[in-house]
Chimera marker file (.cmm) of the C-alpha trace (Angstrom):
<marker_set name="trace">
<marker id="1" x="128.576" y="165.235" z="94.595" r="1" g="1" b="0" radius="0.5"/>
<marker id="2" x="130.899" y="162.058" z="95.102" r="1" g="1" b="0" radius="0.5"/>
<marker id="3" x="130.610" y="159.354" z="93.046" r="1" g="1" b="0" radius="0.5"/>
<marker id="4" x="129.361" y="157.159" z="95.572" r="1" g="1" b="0" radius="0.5"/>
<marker id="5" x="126.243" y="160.026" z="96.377" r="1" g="1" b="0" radius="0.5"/>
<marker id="6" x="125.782" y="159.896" z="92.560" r="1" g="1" b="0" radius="0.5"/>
<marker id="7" x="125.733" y="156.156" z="92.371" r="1" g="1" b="0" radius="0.5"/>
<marker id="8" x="123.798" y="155.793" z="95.682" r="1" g="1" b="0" radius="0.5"/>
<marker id="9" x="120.991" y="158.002" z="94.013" r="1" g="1" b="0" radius="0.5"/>
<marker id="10" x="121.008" y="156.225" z="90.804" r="1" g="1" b="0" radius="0.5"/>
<marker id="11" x="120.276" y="153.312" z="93.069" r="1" g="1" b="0" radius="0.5"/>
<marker id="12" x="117.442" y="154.516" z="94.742" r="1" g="1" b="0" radius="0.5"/>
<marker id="13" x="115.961" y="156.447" z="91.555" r="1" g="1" b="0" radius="0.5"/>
<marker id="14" x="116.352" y="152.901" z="89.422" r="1" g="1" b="0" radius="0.5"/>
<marker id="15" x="113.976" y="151.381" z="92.295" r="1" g="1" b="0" radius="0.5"/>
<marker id="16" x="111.443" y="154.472" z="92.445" r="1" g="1" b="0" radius="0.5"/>
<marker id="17" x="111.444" y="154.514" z="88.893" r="1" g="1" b="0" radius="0.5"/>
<marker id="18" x="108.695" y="152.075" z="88.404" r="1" g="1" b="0" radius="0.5"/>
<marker id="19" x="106.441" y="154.002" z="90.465" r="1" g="1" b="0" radius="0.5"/>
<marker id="20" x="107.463" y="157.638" z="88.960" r="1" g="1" b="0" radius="0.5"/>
<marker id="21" x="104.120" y="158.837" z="88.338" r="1" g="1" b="0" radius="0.5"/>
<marker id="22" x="103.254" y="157.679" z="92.252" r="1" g="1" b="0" radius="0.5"/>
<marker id="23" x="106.255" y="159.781" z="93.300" r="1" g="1" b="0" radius="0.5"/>
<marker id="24" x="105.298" y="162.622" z="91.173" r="1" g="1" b="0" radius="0.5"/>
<marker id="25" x="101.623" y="162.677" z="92.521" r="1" g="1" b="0" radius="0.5"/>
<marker id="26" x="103.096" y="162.471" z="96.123" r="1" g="1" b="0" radius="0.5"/>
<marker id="27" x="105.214" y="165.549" z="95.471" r="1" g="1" b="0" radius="0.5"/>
<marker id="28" x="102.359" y="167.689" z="94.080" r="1" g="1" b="0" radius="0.5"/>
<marker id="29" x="100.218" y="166.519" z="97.256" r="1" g="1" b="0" radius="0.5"/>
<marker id="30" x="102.592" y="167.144" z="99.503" r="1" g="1" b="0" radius="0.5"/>
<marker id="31" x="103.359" y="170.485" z="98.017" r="1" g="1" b="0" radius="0.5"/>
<marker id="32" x="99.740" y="171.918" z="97.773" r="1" g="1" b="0" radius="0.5"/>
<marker id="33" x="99.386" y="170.670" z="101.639" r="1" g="1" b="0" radius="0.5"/>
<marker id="34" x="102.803" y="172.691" z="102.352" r="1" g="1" b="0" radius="0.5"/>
<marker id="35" x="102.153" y="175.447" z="100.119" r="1" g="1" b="0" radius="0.5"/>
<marker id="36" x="98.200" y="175.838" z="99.438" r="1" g="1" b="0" radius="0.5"/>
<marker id="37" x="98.604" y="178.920" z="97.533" r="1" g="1" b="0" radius="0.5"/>
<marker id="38" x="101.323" y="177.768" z="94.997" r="1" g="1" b="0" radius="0.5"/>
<marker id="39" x="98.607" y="175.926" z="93.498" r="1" g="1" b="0" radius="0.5"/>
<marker id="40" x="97.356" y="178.448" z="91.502" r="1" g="1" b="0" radius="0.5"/>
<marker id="41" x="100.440" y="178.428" z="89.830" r="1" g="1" b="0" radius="0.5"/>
<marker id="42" x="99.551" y="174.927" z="88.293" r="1" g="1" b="0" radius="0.5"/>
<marker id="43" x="96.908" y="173.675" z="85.545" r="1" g="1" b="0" radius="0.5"/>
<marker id="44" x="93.709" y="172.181" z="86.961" r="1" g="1" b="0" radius="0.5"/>
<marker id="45" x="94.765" y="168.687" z="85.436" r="1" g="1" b="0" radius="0.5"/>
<marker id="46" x="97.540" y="167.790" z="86.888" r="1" g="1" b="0" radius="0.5"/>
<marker id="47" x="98.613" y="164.533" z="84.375" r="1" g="1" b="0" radius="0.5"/>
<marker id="48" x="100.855" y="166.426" z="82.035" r="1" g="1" b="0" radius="0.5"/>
<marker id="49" x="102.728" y="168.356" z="85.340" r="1" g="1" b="0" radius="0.5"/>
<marker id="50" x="103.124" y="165.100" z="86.964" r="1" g="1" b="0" radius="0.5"/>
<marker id="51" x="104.835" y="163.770" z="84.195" r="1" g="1" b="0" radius="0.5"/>
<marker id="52" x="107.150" y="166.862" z="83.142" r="1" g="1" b="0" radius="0.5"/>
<marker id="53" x="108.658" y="166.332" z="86.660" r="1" g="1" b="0" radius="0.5"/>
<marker id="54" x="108.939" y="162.574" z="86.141" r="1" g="1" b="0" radius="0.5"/>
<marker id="55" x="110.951" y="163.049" z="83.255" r="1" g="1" b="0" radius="0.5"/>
<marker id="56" x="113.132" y="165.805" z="84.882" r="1" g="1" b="0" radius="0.5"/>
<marker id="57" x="113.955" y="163.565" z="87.830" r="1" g="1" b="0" radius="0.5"/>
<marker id="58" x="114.916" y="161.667" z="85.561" r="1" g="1" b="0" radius="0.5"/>
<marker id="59" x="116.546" y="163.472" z="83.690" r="1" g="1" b="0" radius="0.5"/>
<marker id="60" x="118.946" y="165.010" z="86.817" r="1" g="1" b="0" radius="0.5"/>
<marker id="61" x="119.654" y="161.565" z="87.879" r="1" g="1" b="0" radius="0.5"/>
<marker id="62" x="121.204" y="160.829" z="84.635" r="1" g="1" b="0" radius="0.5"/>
<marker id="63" x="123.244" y="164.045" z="84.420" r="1" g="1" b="0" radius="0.5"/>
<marker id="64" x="124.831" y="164.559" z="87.891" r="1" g="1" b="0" radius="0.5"/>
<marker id="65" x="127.991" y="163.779" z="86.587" r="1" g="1" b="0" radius="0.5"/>
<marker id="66" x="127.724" y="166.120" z="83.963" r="1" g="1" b="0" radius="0.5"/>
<marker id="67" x="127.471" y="169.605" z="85.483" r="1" g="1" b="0" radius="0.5"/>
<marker id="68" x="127.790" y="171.354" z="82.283" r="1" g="1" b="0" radius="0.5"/>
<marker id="69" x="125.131" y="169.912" z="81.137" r="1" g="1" b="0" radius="0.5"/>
<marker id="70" x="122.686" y="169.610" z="84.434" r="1" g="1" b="0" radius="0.5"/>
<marker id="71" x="123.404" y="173.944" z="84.689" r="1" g="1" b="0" radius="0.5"/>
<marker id="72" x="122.421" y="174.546" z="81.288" r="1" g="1" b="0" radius="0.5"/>
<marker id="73" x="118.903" y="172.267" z="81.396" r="1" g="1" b="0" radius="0.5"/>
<marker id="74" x="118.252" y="173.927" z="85.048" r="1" g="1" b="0" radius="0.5"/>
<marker id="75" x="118.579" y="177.543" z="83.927" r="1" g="1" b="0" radius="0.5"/>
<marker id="76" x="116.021" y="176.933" z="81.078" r="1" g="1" b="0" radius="0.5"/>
<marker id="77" x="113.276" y="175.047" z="83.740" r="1" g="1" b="0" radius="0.5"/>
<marker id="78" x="113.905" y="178.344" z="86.096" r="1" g="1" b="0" radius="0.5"/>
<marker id="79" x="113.302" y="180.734" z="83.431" r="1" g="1" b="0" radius="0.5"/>
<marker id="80" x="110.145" y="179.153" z="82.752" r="1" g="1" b="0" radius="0.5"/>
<marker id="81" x="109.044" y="178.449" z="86.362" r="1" g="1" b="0" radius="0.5"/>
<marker id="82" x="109.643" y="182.244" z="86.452" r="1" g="1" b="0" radius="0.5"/>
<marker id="83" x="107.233" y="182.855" z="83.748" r="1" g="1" b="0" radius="0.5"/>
<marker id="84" x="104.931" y="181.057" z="85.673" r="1" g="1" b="0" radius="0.5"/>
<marker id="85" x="105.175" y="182.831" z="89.137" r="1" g="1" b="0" radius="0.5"/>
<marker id="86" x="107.688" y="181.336" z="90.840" r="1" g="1" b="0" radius="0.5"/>
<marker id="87" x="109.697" y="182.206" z="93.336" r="1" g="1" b="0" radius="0.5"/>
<marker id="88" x="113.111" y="182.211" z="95.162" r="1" g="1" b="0" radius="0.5"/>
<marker id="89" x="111.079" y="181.237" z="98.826" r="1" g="1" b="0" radius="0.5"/>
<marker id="90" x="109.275" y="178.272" z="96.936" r="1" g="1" b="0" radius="0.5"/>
<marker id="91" x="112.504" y="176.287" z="96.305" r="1" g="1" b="0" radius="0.5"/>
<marker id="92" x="112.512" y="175.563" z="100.321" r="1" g="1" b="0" radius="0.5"/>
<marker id="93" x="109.319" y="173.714" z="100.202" r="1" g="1" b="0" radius="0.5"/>
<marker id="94" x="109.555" y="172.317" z="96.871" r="1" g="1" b="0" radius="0.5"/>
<marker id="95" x="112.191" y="170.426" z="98.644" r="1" g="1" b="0" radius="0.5"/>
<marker id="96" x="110.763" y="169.415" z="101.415" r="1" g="1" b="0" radius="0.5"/>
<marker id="97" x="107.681" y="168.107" z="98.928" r="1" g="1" b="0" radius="0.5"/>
<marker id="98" x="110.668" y="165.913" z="96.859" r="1" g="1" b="0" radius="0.5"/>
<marker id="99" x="112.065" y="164.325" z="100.347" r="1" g="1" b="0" radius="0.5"/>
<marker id="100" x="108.577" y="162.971" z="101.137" r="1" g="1" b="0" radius="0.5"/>
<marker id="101" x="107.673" y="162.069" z="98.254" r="1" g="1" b="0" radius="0.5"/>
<marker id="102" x="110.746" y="160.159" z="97.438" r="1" g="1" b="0" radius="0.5"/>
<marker id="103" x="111.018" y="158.304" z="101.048" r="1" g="1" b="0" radius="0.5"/>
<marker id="104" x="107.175" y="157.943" z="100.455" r="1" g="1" b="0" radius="0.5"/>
<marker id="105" x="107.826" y="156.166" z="97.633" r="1" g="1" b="0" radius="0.5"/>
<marker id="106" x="110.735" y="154.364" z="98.630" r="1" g="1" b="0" radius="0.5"/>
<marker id="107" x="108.695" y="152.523" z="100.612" r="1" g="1" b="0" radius="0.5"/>
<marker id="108" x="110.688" y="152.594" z="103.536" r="1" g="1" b="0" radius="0.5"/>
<marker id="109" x="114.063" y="151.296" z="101.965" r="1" g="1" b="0" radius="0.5"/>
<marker id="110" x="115.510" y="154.631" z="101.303" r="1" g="1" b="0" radius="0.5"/>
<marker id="111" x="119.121" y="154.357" z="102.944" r="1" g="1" b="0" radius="0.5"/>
<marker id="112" x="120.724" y="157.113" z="105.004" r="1" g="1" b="0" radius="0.5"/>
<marker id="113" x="123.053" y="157.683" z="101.971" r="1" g="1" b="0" radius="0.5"/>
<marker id="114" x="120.290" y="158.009" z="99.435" r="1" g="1" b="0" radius="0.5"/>
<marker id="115" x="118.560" y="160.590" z="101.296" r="1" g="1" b="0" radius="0.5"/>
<marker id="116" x="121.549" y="162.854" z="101.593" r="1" g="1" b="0" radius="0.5"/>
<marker id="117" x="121.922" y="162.212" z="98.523" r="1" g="1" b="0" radius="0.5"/>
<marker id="118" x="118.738" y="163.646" z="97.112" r="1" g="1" b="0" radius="0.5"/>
<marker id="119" x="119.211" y="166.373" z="100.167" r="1" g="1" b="0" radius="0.5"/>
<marker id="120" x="122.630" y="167.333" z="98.216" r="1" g="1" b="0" radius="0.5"/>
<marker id="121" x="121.243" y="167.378" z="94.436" r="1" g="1" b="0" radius="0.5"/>
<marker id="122" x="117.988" y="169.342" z="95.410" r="1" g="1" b="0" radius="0.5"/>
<marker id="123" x="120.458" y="172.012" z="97.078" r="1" g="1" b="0" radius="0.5"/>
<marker id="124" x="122.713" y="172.273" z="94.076" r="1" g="1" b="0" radius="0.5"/>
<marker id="125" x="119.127" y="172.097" z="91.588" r="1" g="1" b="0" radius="0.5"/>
<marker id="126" x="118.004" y="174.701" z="94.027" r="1" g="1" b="0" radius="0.5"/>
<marker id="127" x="121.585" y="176.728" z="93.992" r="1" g="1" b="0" radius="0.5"/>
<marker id="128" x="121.443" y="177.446" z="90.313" r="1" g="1" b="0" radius="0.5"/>
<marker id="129" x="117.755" y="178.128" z="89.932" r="1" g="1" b="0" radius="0.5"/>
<marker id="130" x="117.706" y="180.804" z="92.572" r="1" g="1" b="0" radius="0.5"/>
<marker id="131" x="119.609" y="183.483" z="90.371" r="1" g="1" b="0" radius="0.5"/>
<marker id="132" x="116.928" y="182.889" z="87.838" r="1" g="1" b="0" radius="0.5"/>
<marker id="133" x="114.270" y="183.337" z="89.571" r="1" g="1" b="0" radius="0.5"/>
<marker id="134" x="113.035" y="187.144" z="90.190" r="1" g="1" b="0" radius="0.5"/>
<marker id="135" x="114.252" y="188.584" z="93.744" r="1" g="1" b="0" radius="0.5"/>
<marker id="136" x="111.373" y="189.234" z="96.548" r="1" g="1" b="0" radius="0.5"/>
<marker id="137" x="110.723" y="192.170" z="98.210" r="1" g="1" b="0" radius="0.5"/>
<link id1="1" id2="2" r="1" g="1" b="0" radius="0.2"/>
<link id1="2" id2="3" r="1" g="1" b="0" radius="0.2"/>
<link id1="3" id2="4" r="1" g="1" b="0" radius="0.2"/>
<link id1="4" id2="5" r="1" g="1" b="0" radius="0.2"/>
<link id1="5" id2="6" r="1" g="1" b="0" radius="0.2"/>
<link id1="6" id2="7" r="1" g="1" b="0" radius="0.2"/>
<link id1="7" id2="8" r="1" g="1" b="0" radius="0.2"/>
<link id1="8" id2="9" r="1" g="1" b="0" radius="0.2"/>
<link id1="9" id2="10" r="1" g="1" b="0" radius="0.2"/>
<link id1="10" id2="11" r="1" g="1" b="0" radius="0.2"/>
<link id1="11" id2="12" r="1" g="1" b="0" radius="0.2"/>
<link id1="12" id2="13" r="1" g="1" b="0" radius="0.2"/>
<link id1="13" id2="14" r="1" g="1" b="0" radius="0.2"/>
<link id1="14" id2="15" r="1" g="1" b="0" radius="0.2"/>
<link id1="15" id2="16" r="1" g="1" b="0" radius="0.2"/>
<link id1="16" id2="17" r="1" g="1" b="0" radius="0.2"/>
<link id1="17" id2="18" r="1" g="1" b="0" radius="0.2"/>
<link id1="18" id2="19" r="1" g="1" b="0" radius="0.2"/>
<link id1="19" id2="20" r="1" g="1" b="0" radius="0.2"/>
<link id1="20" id2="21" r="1" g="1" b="0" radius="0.2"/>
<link id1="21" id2="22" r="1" g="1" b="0" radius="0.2"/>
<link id1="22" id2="23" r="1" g="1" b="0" radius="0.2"/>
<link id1="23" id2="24" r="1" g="1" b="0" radius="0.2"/>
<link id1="24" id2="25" r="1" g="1" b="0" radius="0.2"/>
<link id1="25" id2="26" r="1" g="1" b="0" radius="0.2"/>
<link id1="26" id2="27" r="1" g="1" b="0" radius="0.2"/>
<link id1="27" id2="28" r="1" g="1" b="0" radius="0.2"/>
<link id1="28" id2="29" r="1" g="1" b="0" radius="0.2"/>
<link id1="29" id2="30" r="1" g="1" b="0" radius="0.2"/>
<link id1="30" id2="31" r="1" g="1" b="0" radius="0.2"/>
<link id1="31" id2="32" r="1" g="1" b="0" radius="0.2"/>
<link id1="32" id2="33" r="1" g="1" b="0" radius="0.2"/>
<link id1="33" id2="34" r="1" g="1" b="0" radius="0.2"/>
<link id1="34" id2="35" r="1" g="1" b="0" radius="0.2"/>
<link id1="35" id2="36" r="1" g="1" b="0" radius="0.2"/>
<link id1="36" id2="37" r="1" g="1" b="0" radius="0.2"/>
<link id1="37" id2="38" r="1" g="1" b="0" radius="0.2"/>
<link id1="38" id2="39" r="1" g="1" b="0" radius="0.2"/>
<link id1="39" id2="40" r="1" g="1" b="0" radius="0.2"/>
<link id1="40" id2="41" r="1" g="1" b="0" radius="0.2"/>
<link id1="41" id2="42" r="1" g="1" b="0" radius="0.2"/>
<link id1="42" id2="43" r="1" g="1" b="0" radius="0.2"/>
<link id1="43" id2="44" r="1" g="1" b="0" radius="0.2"/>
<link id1="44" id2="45" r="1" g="1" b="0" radius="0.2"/>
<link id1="45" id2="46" r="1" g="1" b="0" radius="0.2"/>
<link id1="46" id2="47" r="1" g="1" b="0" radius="0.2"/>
<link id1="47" id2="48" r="1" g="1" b="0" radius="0.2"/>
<link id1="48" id2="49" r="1" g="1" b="0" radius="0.2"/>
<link id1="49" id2="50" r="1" g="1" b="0" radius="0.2"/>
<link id1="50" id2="51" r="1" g="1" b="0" radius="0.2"/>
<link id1="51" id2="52" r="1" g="1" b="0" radius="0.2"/>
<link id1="52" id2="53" r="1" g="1" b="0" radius="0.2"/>
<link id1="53" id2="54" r="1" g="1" b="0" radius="0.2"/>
<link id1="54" id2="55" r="1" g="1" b="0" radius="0.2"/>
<link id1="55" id2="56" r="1" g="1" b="0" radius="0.2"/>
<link id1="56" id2="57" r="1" g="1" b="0" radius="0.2"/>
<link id1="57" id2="58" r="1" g="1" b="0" radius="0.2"/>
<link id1="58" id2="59" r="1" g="1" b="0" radius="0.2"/>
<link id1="59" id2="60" r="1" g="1" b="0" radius="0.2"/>
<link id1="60" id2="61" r="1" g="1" b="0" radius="0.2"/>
<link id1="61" id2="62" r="1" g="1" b="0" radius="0.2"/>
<link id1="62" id2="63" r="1" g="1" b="0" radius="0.2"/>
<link id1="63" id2="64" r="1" g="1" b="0" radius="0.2"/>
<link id1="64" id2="65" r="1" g="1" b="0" radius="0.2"/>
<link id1="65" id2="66" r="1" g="1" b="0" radius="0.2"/>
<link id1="66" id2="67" r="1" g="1" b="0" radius="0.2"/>
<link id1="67" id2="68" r="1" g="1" b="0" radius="0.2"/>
<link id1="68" id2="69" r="1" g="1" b="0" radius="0.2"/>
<link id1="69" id2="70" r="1" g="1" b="0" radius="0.2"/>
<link id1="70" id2="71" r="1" g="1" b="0" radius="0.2"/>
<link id1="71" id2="72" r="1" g="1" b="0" radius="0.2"/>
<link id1="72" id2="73" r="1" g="1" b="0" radius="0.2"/>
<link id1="73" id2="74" r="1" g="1" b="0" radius="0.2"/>
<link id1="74" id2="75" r="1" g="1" b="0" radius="0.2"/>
<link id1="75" id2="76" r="1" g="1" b="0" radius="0.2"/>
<link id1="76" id2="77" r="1" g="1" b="0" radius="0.2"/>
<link id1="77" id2="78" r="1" g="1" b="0" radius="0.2"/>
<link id1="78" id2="79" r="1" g="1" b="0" radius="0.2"/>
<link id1="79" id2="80" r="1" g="1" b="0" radius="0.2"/>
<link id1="80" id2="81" r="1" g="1" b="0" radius="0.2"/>
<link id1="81" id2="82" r="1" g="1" b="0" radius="0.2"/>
<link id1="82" id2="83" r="1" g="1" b="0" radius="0.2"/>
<link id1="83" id2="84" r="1" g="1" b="0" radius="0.2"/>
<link id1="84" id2="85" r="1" g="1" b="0" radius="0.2"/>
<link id1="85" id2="86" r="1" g="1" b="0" radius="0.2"/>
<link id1="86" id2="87" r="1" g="1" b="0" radius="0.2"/>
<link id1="87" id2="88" r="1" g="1" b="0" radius="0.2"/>
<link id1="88" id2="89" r="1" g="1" b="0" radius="0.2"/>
<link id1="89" id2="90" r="1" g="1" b="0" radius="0.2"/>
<link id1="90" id2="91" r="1" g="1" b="0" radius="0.2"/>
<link id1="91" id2="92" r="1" g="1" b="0" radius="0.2"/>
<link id1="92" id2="93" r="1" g="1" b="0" radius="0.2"/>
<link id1="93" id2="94" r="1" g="1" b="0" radius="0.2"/>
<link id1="94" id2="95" r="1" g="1" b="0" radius="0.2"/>
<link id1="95" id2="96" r="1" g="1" b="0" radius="0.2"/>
<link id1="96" id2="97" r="1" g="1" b="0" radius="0.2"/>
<link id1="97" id2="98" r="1" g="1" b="0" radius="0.2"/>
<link id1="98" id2="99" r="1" g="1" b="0" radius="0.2"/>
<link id1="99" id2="100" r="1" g="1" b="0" radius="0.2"/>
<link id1="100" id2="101" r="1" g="1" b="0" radius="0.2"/>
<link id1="101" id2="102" r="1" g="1" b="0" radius="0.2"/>
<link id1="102" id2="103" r="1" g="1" b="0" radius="0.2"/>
<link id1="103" id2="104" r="1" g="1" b="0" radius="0.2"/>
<link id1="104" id2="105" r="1" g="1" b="0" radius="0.2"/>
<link id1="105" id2="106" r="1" g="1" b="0" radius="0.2"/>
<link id1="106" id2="107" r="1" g="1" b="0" radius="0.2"/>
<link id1="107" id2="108" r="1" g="1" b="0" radius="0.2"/>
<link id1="108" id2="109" r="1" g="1" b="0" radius="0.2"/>
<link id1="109" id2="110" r="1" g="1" b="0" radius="0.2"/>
<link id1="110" id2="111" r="1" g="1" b="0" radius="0.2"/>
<link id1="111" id2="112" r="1" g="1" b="0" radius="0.2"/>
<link id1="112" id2="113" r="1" g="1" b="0" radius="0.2"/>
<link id1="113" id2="114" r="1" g="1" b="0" radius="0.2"/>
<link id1="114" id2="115" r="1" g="1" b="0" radius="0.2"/>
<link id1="115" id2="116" r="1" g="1" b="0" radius="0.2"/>
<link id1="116" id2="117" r="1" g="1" b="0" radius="0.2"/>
<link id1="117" id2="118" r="1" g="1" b="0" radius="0.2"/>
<link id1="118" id2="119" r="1" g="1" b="0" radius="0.2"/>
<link id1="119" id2="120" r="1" g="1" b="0" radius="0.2"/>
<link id1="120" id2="121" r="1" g="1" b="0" radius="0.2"/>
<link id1="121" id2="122" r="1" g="1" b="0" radius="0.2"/>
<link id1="122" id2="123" r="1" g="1" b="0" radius="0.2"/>
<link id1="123" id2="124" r="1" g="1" b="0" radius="0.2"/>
<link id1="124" id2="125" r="1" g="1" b="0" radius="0.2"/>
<link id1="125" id2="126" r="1" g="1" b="0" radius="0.2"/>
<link id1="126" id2="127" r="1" g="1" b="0" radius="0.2"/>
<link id1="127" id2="128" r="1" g="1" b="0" radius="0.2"/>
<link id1="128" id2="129" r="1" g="1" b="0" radius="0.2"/>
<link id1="129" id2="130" r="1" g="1" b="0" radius="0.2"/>
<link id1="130" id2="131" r="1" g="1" b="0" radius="0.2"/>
<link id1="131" id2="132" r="1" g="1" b="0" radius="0.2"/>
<link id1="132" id2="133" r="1" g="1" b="0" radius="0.2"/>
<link id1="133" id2="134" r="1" g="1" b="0" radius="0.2"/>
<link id1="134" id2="135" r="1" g="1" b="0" radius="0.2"/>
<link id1="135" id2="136" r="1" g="1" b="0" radius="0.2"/>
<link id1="136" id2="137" r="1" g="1" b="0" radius="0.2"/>
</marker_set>
């Protein structure tokens, strides 16, 4: 990512940030409408989930100028999303869930360059979690 991509999504995650736990409860609702049988992959209480993914957004947006770090950190969560059933044709949709969520959140003041911004992390996130994950079929 550029520095100005990195910067631009610093921008927009320091102005989401207040709202995480909004954002985070958007993505999961978003993703159980996309996906309706990944749920089962989740605990019925959804408060400590919702906050595990707070922390790892922000924890991304921190690191994405530190890709030594950011690979290590995302090879761990896909080893354990493995454990728990996940899979390499998930990470589409668990996209598309972050997008919405995020612009939902944004309340309309995402900018062009923020979204492919987040468009450009995800796909890097997604990048190094796929050889982790077991292969389908």
């Amino acid at each position: 990512m550029t520095p100005d991509e990195i910067k631009a999504l610093q921008m927009n995650f320091a102005r989401i940030y207040p709202v995480k736990h909004s954002v985070a409860k958007s993505f999961y609702d978003k993703l159980f409408e996309l996906a309706p049988g990944v749920r089962a992959l989740f605990p019925d209480d959804m408060r400590e989930q919702r906050e595990k993914l707070a922390d790892t957004l922000a924890f991304i947006v921190k690191n994405l100028d530190q890709p030594d770090k950011m690979e290590l950190a995302v090879s761990s969560m896909a080893r354990r999303h493995a454990g728990y059933g996940a899979l390499p044709s998930h990470l589409p949709v668990v996209g598309e869930a972050l997008i919405f969520a995020l612009e939902d959140q944004s309340a309309g003041q995402m900018t062009p360059l923020e979204h492919d911004a987040w468009l450009k992390a995800y796909g890097r996130i997604s990048d190094m979690m796929v050889d982790q994950l077991p292969k389908e079929g």
